[in-house]
N, C-alpha and C positions, 0 to 999 in steps of 0.2 A: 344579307348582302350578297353581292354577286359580280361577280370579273369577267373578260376574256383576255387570254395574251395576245402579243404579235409579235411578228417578225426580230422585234426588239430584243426580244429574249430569247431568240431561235427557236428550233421547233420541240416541243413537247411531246411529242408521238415516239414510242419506244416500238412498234412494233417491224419498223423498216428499219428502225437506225443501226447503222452498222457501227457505231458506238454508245452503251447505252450512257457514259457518264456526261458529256455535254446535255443530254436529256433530260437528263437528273437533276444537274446544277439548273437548266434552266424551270425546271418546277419548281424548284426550291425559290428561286428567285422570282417566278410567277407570285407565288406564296405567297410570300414574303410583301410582296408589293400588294395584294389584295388585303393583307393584315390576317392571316391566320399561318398557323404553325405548318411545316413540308409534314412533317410527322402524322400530323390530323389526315390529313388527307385521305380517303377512298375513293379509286378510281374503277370506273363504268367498264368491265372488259367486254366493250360493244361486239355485237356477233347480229345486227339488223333484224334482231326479234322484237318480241313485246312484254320478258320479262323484267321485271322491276322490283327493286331488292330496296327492304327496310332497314337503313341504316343505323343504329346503337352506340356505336362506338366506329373507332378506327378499325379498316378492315383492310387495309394493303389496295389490293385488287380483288372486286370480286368478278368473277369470269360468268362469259353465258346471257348478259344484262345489258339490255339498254337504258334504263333509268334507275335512277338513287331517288330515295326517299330520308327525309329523316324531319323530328321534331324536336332535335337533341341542340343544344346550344353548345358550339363549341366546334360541332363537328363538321367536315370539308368534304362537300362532294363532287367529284373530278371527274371531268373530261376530255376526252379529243376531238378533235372535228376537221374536215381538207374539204368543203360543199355540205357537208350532210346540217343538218338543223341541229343547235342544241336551239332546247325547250327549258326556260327555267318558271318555275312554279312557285307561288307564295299563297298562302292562307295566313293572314292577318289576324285572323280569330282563334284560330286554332295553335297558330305558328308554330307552322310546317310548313317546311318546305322541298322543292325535288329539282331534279335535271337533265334533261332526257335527250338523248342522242337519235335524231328520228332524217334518217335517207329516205331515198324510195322506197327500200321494204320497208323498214317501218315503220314509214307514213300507210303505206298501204294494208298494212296489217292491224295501225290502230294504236301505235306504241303513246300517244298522246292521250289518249281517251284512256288507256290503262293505266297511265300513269296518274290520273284525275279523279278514276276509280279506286285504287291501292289507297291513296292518299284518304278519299272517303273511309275506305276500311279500315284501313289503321290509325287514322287517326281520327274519325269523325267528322273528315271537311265538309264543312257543304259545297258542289260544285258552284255555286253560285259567289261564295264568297272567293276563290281560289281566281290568283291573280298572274297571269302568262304573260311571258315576254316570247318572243319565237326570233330566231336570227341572230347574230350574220349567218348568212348562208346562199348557197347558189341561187341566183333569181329567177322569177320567171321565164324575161328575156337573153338568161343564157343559160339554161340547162338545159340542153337538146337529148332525145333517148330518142329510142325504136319505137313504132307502135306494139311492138309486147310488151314494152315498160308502158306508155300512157294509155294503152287498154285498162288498165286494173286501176285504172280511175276515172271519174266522173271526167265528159268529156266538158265540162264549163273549166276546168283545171287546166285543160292545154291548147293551144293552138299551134298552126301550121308553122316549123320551121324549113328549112334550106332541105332541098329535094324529097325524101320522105319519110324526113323528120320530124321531130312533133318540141316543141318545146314546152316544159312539164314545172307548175310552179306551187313547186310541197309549202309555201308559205302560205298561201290560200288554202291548200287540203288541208292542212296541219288546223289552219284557223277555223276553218267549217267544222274539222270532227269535233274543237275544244268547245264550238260555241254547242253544236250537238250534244256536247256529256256535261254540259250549262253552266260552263264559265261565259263572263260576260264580260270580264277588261282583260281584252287580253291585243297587246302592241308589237308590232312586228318592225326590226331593226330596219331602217334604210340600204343597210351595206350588204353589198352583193361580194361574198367570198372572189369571185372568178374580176373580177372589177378592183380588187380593194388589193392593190400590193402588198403591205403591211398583215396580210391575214392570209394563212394558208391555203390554198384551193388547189385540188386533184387535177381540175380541168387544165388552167391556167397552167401549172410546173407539178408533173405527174413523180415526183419525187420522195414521195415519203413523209413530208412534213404534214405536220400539224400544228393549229393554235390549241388552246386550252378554256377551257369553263369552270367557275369554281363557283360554287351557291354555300356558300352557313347561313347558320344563324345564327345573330351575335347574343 
């Protein structure tokens, strides 16, 4: 099973908050509403790489990571997001599952296709049966960057925005590298972070907040 907050529960992002306990309380209450314990929880300490940690048990926070893995029943694994992509993962067969926090770096790095790899490795999935959701997250038609950010991708990913700006759409990248490392259902959320009041976006109110992601398995 698998969640994201909003705005409802305030922001879940501890790394800006200038209080961490409204943050707290509302994870807890994230939790709580998705049906798994605050306590379960282990949260992603994103840093826009492409390492990806096998989860066991509860782990607090692990630092340095952008995607959770685990095959453990029971166990929560946690994210934040303000535009950037989470990726949530299932194997059916295998039942495993992961969670991946994938921006422009690490979409451009591959943090997706590692994360589909890892999952192969420790648990034996086959890419093929491995089942991706991608989204909410910044859209095509509104995440604008520099041409030094849409160089490091394939130019069918961006076209021309306002003066000489490129607008850059990781929900198609993200999608091409998962079909690449041979997953084949894999669905990408309609809601556009920067669009979606109820849902945190950097672009939109450059503030600190975040929503959250929770993936178990029951």
């Amino acid at each position: 099973m698998h969640g994201f907050s909003t705005s409802a529960f305030g922001s879940v992002g501890l790394t800006h908050a200038p209080d961490p306990v409204p943050v707290l309380e509302a994870r807890r209450a994230f939790a709580g509403a998705v049906g798994v314990e605050f306590e379960r929880l282990t949260t992603a300490g994103s840093i826009h790489g492409t390492a990806i940690a096998r989860v066991e048990s509860a782990q607090g926070t692990i630092t340095g990571v952008d995607g959770l893995i685990t095959n453990e029943p029971g166990v929560a694994l946690f994210a934040t997001f303000a535009d950037c992509y989470p990726i949530v993962l299932w194997d059916p067969v295998r039942r495993a599952a992961g969670l991946v926090h994938a921006g422009w770096r690490g979409t451009a790095a591959g943090v997706a296709v590692a994360a589909v790899q890892a999952m192969a490795a420790e648990f034996g999935s086959a890419p093929e049966d491995i089942m991706a959701g991608i989204g909410p997250g910044i859209c095509g038609s509104c995440y604008e960057v520099g041409e030094d950010v849409a160089s490091r991708f394939e130019a069918r990913f961006s076209k021309p925005g306002a003066a000489d700006r490129k607008l850059l759409d990781l929900a198609a990248a993200n999608t091409a590298q998962l079909e690449s490392a041979g997953a084949r259902r894999i669905y990408v959320s309609p809601l556009c972070t920067k669009e979606t009041a109820y849902l945190a976006s950097h672009r939109r109110s450059p503030d600190g907040t975040r929503f959250g992601g929770i993936v178990a398995i029951r």
